[in-house]
C-alpha positions as CSV (number, residue, x, y, z in Angstrom):
1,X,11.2,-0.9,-1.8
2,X,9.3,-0.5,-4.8
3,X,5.6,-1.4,-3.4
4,X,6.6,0.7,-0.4
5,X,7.6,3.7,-2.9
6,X,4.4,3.5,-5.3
7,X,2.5,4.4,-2.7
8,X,4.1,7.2,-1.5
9,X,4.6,8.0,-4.9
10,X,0.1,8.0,-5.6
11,X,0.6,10.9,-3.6
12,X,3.0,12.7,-4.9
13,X,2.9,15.7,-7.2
14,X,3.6,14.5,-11.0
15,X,3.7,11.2,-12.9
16,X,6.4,8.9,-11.8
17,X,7.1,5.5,-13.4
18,X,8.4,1.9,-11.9
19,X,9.5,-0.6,-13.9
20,X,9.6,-4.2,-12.6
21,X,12.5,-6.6,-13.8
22,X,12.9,-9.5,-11.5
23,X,9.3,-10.9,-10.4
24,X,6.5,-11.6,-11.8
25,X,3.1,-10.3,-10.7
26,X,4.8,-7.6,-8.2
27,X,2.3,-5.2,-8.5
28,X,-0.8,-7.3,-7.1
29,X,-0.5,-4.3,-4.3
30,X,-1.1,-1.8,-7.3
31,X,-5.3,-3.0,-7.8
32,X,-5.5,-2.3,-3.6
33,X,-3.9,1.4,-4.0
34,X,-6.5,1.8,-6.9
35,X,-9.5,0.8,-5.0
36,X,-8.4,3.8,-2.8
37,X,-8.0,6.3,-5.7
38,X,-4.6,5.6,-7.0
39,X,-4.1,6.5,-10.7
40,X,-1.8,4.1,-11.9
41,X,-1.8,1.9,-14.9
42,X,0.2,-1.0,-15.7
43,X,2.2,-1.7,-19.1
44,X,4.0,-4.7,-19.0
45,X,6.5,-4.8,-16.5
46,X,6.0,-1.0,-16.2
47,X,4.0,1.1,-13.4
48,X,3.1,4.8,-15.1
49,X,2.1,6.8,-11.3
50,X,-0.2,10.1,-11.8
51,X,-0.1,11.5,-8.3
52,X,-3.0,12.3,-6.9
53,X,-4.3,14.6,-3.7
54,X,-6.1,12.1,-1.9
55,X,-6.3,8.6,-1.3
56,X,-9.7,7.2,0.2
57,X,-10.3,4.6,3.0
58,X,-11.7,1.0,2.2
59,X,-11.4,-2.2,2.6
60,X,-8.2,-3.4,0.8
61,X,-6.7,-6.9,0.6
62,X,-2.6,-7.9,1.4
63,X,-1.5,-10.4,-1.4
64,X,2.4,-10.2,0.1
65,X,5.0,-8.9,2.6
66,X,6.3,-5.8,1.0
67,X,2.6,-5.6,-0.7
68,X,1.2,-5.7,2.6
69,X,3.2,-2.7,4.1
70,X,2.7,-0.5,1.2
71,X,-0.9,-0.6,1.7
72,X,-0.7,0.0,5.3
73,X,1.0,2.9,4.6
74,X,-1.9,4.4,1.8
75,X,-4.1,3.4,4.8
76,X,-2.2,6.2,6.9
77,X,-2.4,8.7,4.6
78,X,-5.9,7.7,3.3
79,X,-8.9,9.9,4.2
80,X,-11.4,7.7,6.1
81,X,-11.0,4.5,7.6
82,X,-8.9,1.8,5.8
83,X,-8.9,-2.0,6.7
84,X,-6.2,-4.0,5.4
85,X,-7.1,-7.9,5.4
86,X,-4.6,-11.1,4.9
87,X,-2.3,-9.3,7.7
88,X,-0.4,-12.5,7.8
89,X,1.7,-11.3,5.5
90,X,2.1,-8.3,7.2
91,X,3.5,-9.9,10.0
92,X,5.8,-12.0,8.9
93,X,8.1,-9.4,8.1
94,X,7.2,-6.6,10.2
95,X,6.9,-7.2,13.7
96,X,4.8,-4.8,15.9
97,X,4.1,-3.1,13.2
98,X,0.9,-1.1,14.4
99,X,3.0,-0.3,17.7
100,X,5.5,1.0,16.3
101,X,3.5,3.2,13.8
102,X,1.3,4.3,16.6
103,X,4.3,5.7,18.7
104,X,5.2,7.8,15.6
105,X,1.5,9.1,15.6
106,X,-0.6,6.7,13.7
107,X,-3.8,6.0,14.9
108,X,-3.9,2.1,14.0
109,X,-5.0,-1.3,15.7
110,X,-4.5,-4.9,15.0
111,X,-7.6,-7.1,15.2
112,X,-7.1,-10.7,15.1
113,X,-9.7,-12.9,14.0
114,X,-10.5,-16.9,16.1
């Protein structure tokens, strides 16, 4: 849940702070959430948080399941359009994903590239 949390957490009031024991190279998500205005920065196995007000819509990139869901998530709460690429990830893990969101309100679609 930790990808999942930091970006709920880039929006949240006050610093919060992650710290990564198991896997390498689990916050490849974390460079995405700052393309979209995220303030975090990475120590070592540590993520330091600085909530911020506003995320920002762009063109972002999925590097991994969990990954891949945190950053549709930003996207929901972004302002602006956000398109999330490598969605194969996504759906590995998460089936109907964009359905399911858009029942709860979300105004996403799924386009699939030939």
């Amino acid at each position: 849940m930790q990808a999942i949390l930091s970006s709920c957490l880039s929006v949240a009031t006050g610093t919060s702070v992650i710290v990564e024991n198991i896997f390498e190279n689990r916050y490849k998500h974390i460079v995405e959430l700052q393309k979209m205005g995220a303030k975090i920065n990475i120590e070592g196995k540590t993520a330091v948080i600085k909530g911020t007000r506003k995320l920002y819509g762009t063109i972002i990139k999925s590097t991994d399941l969990r990954g891949g869901a945190a950053l549709v998530l930003a996207g929901l709460v972004a302002k602006g359009t956000t398109k999330v690429e490598n969605i194969e990830y996504i759906l590995r893990g998460y089936e109907s994903l964009d359905e399911k969101l858009n029942k709860l309100g979300a105004k996403i679609y799924m386009v699939k590239n030939d």
